[in-house]
C-alpha angles and dihedrals in degrees: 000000000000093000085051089052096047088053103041087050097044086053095044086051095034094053094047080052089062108043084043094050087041083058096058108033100029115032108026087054079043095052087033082063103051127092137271116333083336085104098052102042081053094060101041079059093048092046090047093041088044097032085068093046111046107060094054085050095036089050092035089054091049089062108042084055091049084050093048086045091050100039106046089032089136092049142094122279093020093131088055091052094050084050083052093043091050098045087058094046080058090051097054085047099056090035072055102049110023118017103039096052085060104038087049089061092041112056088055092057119114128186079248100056105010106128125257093253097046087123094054087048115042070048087061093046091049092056097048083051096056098049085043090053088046082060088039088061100037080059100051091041093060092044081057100051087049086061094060 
């Protein structure tokens, strides 16, 4: 049961990586390419697509990672799978605290009411995301390490 749940968990964790580092490194170049207020409409949908999906995964991930921790705590790796544990519970901190605030103002932004200042700020998202998927993959790589 405790191998289902380790890899259950490591492909829950591994799949929202890579949306999250698709995010950053694929679509926003993507929308950032398009013309004219393309980019930026495509991005109000993705945050509000995306804006409904994350903290369930994010949350979700959190769990399944607290269940592995508890469940295999005499095992091997544990201490790999609290790291883990603790790097996502950074990454829904700073989604708390610094993306979302951003993302909620966002994804209501039209070419008609979007504030002077829309390019500075979906910047300085991008940046925050970057550093947040950094932390996503350190996670996952360290799941992954608990497997071996």
């Amino acid at each position: 049961m405790l191998n289902a749940l380790e890899v259950i968990t490591t492909v829950v964790v591994g799949v929202m990586v890579g949306v999250e580092f698709s995010v950053a490194f694929v679509m926003n170049r993507i929308f950032n390419a398009l013309p004219e207020d393309s980019g930026q409409l495509g991005r109000a949908h993705g945050g509000r697509m995306l804006g409904a999906v994350m903290p369930v995964w994010y949350i979700g991930s959190l769990v399944l990672v607290a269940v592995w921790a508890v469940a295999g705590w005499h095992h091997h790796g544990t201490g790999l799978v609290v790291t883990a544990g603790a790097l996502l519970m950074l990454s829904v901190i700073m989604s708390v605290l610094l993306l979302v605030p951003i993302n909620n103002q966002s994804k209501t932004w039209t070419p008609e009411n979007r504030p002077a200042d829309w390019k500075q700020q979906l910047n300085r998202w991008d940046r925050y995301h970057h550093v947040r998927v950094a932390v996503l993959i350190a996670a996952f790589a360290l799941l992954v390490t608990a497997l071996t």
